[in-house]
N, C-alpha and C positions, 0 to 999 in steps of 0.2 A: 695600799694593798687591800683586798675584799678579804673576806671567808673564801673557803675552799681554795686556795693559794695553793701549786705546788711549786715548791723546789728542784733544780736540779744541780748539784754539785761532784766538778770533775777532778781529781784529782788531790789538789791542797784545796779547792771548793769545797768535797764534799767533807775534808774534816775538819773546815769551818763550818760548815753546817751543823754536825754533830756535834762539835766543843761548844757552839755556840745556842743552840737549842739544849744540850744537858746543863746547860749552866745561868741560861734565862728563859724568864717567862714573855713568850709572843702574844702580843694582842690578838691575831686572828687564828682562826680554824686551820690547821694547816690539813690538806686532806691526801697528801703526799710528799714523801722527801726523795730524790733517786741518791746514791752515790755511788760515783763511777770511779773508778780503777781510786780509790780514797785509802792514802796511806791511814794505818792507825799506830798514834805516835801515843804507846803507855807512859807512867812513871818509869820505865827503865829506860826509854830515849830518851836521848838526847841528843840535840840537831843543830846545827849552827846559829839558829833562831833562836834558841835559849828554847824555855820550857814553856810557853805562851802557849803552844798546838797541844801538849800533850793533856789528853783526855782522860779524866775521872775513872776510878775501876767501874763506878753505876752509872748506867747510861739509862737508869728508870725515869727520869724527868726527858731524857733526849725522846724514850719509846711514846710518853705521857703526851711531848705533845706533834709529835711529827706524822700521825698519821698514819697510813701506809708507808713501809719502808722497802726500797727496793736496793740492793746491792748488785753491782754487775765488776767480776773483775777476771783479766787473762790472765792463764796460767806463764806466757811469755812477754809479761812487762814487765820490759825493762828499765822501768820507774819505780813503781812500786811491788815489792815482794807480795808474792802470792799468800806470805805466811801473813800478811795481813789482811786480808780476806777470811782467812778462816779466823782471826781475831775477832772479825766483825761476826761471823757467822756464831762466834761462840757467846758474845757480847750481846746481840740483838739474834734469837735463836727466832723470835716472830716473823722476823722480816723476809721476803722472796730472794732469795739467794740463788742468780746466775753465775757464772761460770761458762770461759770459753776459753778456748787455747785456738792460741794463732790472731788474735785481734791486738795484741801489745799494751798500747796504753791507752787505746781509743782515739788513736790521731786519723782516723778515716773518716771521708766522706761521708758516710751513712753512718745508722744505726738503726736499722729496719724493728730489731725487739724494742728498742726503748720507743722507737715511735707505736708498734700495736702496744704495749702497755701504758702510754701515756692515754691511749684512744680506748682500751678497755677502762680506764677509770670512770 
């Protein structure tokens, strides 16, 4: 991978991207991360996984080096709770916080905003 790398993680993607950026240091620039419809699993989950996903209450090393941070989540997915969304919203308060009702979990064909903000970068 180069500098200015971006990421995009969906779902259990993006909160490996997050667990895994708040908890090591990346060799390159990252100059964006997306995550889409990204469960956030605190110390009070617990998952059939064990506790490997669940993320740090500071996520100031995840903000240090991810760049731009973009969050997109439906208010009717039915995968992940919307009340995780605003977890993230309260966790990374920097970051672009979308919000939609009626896109679910992002199993569609398109994604017309993530493609203009991948192209506005």
């Amino acid at each position: 991978l180069a500098d200015d790398v971006i990421f995009i993680g969906h779902s259990l993607g993006g909160l490996f991207l997050v667990k895994y950026f708040s908890e090591n240091k990346f060799p390159k620039k990252i100059t964006a991360v997306f995550l889409i419809a990204a469960p956030y699993w605190g110390r009070e989950k617990k998952h059939k996984t064990g506790n490997n996903f669940n993320l740090r209450e500071d996520l100031s090393k995840f903000t240090e080096h991810a760049g731009r941070v973009f969050l997109y989540a439906s208010a009717d997915d039915p995968v992940v709770p919307f009340s995780d969304f605003e977890k993230y919203r309260t966790a990374l308060p920097e970051a672009v916080h979308v919000s939609f009702d009626g896109r679910g979990h992002f199993n569609g064909e398109t994604f017309p905003e993530l493609v203009e903000a991948l192209k506005a970068l």
